[in-house]
N, C-alpha and C positions, 0 to 999 in steps of 0.2 A: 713274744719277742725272746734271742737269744741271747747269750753274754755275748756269741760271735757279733750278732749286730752293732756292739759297741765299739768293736774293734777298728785301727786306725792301718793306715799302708806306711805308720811312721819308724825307722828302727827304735828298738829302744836304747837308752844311754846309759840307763840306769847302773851303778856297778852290778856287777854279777853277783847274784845270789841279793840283791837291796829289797832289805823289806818295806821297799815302796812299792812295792809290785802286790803284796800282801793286803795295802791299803786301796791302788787300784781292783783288784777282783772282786774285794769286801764292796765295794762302789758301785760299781758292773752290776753286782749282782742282786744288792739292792735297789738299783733301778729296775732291772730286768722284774724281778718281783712285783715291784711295786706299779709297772707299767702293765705288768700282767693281768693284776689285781685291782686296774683301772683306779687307783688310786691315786694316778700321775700321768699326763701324757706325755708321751715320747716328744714331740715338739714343742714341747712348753718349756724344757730341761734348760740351764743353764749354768752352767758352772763358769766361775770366777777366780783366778789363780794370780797368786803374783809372782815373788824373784825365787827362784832359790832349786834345789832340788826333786822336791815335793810339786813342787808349782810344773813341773815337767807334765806333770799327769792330763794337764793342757792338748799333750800332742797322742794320747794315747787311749783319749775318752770320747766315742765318738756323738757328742750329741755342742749344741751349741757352744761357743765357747769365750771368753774374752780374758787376756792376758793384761792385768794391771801392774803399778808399781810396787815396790819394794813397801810393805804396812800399809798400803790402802787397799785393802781386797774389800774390806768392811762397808767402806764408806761407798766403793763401787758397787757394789753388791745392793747397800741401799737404793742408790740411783736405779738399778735396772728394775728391782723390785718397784718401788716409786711410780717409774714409766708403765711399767705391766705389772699389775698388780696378780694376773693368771697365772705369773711362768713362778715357775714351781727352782729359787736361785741355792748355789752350792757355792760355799766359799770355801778353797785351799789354799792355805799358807805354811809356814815354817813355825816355830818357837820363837827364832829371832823376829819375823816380818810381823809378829802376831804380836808378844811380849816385848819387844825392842819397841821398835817406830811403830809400831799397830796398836799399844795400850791404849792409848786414849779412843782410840775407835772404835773400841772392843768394848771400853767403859759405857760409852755412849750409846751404843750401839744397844747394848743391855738395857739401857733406858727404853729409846725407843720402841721394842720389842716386835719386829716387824718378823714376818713369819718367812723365816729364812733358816741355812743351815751353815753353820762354819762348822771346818772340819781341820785343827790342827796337826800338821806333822809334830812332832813333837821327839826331837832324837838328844835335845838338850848339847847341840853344838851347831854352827856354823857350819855346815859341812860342804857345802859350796865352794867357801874359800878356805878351804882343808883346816877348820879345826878352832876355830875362835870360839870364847866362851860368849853363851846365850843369857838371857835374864835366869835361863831353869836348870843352868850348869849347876851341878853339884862341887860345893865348897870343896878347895884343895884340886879339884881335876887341870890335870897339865894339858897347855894349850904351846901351840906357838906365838901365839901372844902375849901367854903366862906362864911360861916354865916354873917358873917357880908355885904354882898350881893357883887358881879361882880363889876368891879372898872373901867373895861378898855371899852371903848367904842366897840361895835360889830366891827364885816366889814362887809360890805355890797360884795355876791358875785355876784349879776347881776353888780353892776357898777364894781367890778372888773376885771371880764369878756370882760366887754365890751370893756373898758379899754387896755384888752391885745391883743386885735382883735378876738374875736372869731367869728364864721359868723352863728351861729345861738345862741341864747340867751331866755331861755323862766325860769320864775316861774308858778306854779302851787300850787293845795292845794289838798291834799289827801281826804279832805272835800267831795271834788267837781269828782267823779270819770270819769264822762263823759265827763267833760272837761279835765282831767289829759289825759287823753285813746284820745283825738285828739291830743294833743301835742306830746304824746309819738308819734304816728302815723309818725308825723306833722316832725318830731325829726329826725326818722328813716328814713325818703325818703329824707331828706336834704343832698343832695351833701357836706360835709364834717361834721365839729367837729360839735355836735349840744350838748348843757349843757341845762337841766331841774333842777332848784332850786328846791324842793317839800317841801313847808310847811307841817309838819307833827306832829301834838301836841303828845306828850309823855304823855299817861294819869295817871302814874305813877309821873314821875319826872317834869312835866313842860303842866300842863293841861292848854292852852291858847285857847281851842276852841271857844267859849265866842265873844272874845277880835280880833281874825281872822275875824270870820262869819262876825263883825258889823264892822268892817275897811278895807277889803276886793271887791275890784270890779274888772272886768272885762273888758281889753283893747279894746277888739272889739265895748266894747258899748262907748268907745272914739274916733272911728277911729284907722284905719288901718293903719301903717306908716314904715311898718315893714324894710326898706332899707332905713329909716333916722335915721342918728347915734347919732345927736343932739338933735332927740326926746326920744329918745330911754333912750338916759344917761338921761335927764331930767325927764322923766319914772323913773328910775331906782332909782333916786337921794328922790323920793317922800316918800319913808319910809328907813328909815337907820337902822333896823330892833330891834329897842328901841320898848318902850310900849306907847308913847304920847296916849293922847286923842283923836287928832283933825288928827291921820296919818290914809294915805290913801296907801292900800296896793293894789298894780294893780297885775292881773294876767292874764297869755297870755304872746302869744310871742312878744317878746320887741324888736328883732332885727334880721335880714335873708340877707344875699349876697351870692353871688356865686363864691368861689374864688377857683383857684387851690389847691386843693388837696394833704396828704401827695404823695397818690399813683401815681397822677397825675406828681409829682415832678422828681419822680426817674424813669425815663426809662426801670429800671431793671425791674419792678414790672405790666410794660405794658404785658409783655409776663410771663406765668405762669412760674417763675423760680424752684418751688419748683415741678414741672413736668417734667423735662430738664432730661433725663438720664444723666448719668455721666458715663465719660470714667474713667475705673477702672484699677489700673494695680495690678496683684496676686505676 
């Protein structure tokens, strides 16, 4: 398979120059890969989007698709998985859809550990509705909502994550394609719930490219520790995702274990239930 094959007859909308286009190819291409590599089948593929900018990628990824609401990619994402436990499910949302009205889903969701992929945008603004502040805005950033600048300290979602147990944990930067397109990979072959942060500047509403590039490095060139949970948060803990001077933004996967599984849990789901003829009475 090509990246062509993924390609849609849809125009794109995206602004010009949006590094969502950055995060689509890294996708693409980690599918193409991995469908190569018979590690996934091209019709088992599904991806799951909700409201927002990011959620666009819906019309421009050519393999199955379903359009949900505003913080419920998660909980639909469960269901599809649920249903077919074979198809191999992608969830994209926004910072807001994800951290706003999608926290609790995202907590939960960690619990369950069903062997899935959420893939956040992550531009740390509302950029939809030009420019409202998000759970991951950075303290003091001028909005039209808050001229007077963001009051409340961000959240940090790797250390939240971590936090809630989730067994795979990675950020990335939409900057960076080729390392985005390993982790997605890296994401998808992981034995359960695997969460990708994606730093992704808004060049509209929240242009931090700059201020990423020069605070920004890469885990691997620190060692490898990916099944230690005390480095991992300690990692995590290094940028609180504010503006400092002197903050140092790591990217790469921050943490990987192997635990039971949603599907692994329920007995029901070992044997293809949604296959089971049913005895019918007329």
């Amino acid at each position: 398979m090509k990246i062509q094959d993924l390609e849609t007859k849809q125009t794109n909308t995206w602004c010009l120059g949006c590094l969502n286009n950055g995060i689509l190819l890294a996708t693409k291409q980690a599918l193409v890969n991995l469908v190569n590599q018979k590690q996934v089948k091209r019709k088992n593929l599904v991806s799951v989007c909700g409201i927002g900018c990011g959620a666009k990628i819906y019309d421009y990824l050519e393999i199955n698709s379903f359009y949900s609401l505003h913080g419920r990619v998660l909980p639909t994402c469960l269901g599809i998985k649920t249903a077919n436990p074979n198809l191999t499910v992608l969830g994209f949302a926004g910072d807001g859809g994800t951290y706003a009205e999608g926290m609790s889903h995202l907590i939960h969701i960690i619990r369950h550990n069903p062997n899935l992929t959420m893939i956040v945008y992550n531009n740390q603004v509302f950029a939809l509705t030009t420019g409202q502040a998000t759970p991951t805005t950075e303290k003091g950033f001028r909005t039209p909502a808050a001229p007077s600048g963001a009051r409340d300290n961000p959240l940090n979602p790797i250390a939240i994550t971590l936090a809630a147990g989730a067994t795979f944990v990675a950020r990335a930067s939409s900057l960076d394609v080729a390392g985005l397109t390993q982790i997605i990979e890296s994401a998808i072959k992981h034995q359960g719930f695997s969460f990708i942060d994606v730093l992704q500047p808004c060049l509209s509403f929240h242009n931090d490219i700059t201020y990423l590039q020069n605070h920004s490095y890469k885990l691997e060139e620190k060692g490898k520790k990916r099944d230690d949970y005390f480095w991992a948060m300690k990692k995590a803990k290094e940028w609180n995702y504010d503006r400092e001077d002197n903050a140092k933004i790591p990217l790469g996967i921050f943490y990987q274990i192997r635990e039971k599984t949603w599907e692994e849990k329920w007995p029901q789901l070992k044997k293809p239930w949604y296959k089971v003829k049913r005895n019918t009475q007329k």
